[in-house]
C-alpha positions as protocol buffer text, in pm:
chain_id: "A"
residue {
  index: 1
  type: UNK
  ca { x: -2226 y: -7060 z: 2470 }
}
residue {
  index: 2
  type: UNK
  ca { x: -2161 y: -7218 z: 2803 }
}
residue {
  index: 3
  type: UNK
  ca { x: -1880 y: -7225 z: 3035 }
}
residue {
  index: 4
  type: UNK
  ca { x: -1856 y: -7568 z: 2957 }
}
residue {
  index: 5
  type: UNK
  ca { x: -1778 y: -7518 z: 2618 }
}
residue {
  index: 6
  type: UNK
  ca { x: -1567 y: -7214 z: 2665 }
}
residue {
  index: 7
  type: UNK
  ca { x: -1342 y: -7444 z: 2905 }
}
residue {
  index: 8
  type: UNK
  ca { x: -1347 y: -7742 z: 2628 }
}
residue {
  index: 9
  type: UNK
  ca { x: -1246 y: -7451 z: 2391 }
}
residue {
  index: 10
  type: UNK
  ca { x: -959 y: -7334 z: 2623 }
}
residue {
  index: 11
  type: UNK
  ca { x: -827 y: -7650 z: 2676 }
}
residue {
  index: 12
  type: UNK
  ca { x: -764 y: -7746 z: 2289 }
}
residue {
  index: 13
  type: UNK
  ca { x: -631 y: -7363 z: 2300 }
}
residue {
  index: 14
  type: UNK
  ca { x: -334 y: -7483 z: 2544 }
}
residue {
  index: 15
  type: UNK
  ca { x: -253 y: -7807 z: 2407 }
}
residue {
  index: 16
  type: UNK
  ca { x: -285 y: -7713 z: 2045 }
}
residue {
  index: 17
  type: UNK
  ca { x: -221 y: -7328 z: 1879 }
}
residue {
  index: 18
  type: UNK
  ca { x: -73 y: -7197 z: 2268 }
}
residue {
  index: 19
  type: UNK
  ca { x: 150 y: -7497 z: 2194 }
}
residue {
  index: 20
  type: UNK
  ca { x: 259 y: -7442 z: 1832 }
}
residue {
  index: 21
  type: UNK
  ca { x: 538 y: -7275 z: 1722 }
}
residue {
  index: 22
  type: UNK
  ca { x: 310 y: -7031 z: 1484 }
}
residue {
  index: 23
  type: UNK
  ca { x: 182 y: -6719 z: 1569 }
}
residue {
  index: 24
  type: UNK
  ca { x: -168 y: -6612 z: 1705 }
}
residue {
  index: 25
  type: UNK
  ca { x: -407 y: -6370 z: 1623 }
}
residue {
  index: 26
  type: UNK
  ca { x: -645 y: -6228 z: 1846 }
}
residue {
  index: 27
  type: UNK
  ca { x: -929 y: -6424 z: 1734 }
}
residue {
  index: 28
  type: UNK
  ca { x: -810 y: -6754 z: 1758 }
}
residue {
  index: 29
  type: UNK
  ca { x: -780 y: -6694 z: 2193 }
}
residue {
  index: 30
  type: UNK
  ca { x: -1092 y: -6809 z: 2324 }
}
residue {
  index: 31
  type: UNK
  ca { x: -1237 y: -6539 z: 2505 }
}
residue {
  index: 32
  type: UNK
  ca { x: -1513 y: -6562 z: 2754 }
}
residue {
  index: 33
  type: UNK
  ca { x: -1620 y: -6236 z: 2756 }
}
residue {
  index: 34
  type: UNK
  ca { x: -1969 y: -6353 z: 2568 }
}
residue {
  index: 35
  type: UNK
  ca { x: -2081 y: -6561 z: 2908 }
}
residue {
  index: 36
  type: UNK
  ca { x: -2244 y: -6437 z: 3173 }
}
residue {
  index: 37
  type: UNK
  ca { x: -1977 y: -6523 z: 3405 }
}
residue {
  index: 38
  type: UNK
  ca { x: -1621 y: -6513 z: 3298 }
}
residue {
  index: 39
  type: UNK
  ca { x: -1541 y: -6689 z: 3643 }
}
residue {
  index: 40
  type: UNK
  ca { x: -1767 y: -6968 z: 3596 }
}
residue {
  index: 41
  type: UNK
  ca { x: -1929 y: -6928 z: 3905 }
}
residue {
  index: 42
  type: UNK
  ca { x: -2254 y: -7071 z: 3910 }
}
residue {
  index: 43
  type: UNK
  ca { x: -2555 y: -6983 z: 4162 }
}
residue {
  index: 44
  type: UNK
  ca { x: -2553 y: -7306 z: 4324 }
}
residue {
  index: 45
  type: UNK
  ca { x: -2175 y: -7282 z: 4390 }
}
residue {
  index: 46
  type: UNK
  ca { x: -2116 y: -7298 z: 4751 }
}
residue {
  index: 47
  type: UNK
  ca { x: -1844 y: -7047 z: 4955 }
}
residue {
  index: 48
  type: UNK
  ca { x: -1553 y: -7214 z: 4873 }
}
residue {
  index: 49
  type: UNK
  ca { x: -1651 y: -7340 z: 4519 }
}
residue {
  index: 50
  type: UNK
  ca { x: -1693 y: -6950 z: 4411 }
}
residue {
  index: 51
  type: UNK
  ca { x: -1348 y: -6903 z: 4562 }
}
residue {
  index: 52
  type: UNK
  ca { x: -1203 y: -7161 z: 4394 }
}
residue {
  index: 53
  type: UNK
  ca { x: -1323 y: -7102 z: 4078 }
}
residue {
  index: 54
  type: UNK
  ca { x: -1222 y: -6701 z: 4100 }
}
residue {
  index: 55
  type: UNK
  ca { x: -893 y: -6766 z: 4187 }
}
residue {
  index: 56
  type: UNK
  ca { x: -835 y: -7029 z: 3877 }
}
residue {
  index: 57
  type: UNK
  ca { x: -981 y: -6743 z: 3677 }
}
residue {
  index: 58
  type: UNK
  ca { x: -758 y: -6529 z: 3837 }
}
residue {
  index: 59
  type: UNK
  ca { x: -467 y: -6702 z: 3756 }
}
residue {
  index: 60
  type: UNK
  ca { x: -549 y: -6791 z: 3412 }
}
residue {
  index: 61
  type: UNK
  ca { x: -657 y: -6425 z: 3325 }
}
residue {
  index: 62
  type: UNK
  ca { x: -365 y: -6262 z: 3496 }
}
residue {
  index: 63
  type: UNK
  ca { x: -174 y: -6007 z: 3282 }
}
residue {
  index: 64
  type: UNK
  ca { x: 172 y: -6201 z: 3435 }
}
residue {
  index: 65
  type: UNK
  ca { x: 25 y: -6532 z: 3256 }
}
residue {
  index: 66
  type: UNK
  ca { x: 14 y: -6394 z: 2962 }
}
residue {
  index: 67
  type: UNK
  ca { x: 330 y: -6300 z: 2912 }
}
residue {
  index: 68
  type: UNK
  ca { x: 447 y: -6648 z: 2683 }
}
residue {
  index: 69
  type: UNK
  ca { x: 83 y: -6626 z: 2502 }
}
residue {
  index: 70
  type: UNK
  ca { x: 177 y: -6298 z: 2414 }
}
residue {
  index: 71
  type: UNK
  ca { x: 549 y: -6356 z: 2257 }
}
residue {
  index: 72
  type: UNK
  ca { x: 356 y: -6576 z: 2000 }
}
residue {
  index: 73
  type: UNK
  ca { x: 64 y: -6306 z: 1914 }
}
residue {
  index: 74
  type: UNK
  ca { x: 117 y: -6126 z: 1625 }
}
residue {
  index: 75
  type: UNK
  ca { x: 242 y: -5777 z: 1653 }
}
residue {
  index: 76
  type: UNK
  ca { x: -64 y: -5599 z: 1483 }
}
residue {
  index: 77
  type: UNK
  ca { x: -310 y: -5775 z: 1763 }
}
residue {
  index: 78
  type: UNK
  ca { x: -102 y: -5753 z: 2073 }
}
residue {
  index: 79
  type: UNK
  ca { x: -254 y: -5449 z: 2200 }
}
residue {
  index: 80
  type: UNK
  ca { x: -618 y: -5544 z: 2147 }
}
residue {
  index: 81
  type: UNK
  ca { x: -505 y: -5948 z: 2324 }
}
residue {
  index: 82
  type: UNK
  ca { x: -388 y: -5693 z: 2609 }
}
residue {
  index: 83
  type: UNK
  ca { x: -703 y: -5505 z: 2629 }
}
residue {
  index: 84
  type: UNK
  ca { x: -924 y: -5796 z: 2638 }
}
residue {
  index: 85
  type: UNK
  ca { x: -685 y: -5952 z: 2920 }
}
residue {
  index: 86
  type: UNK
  ca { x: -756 y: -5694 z: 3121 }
}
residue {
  index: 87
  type: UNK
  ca { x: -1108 y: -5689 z: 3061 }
}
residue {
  index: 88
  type: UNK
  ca { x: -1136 y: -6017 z: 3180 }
}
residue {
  index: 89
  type: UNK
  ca { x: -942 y: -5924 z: 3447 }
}
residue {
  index: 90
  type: UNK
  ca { x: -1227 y: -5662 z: 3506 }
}
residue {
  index: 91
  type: UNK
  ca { x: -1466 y: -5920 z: 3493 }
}
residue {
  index: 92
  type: UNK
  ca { x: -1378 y: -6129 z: 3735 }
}
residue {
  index: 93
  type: UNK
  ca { x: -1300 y: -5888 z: 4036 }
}
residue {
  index: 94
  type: UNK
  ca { x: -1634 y: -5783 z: 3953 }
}
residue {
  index: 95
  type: UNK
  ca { x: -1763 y: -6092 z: 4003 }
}
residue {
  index: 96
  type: UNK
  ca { x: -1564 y: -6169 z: 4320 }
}
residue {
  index: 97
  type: UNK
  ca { x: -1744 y: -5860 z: 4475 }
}
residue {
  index: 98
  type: UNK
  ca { x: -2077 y: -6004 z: 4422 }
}
């Protein structure tokens, strides 16, 4: 997939199941950990494009952040939602060091 999609995906994440009163299960989080870049950083971005664009992923990936997503994740799943938070996490300081 592309970033694209994963942020079209994301975006019916928040207003729709993020939203809901129902519980979650891991699967149903759209993950970017498939892409390239979990930051969506793209060659052509320019200084302050990259740094932009880490520090939305930042803040959307932060473990704090999660905190209300993770209230409505089902107990069995909660530790592997954490794992892959922090992966992300991983991800993306990784990418800010490039």
């Amino acid at each position: 997939g592309t970033f694209a999609a994963y942020e079209e995906a994301w975006g019916e994440f928040m207003a729709g199941a993020c939203r809901s009163g129902q519980e979650l299960c891991c699967w149903e989080i759209p993950w970017p950990l498939s892409l390239p870049c979990v930051s969506g950083i793209e060659p052509s971005d320019d200084g302050s494009m990259k740094k932009r664009k880490l520090r939305a992923a930042l803040l959307r990936w932060h473990p704090d952040k999660w905190a209300a997503v993770l209230e409505k994740v089902i107990e069995a799943d909660k530790p592997t939602v954490l794992d892959k938070v922090k992966e992300v996490t991983r991800r993306i300081l990784a990418e800010k060091a490039l």
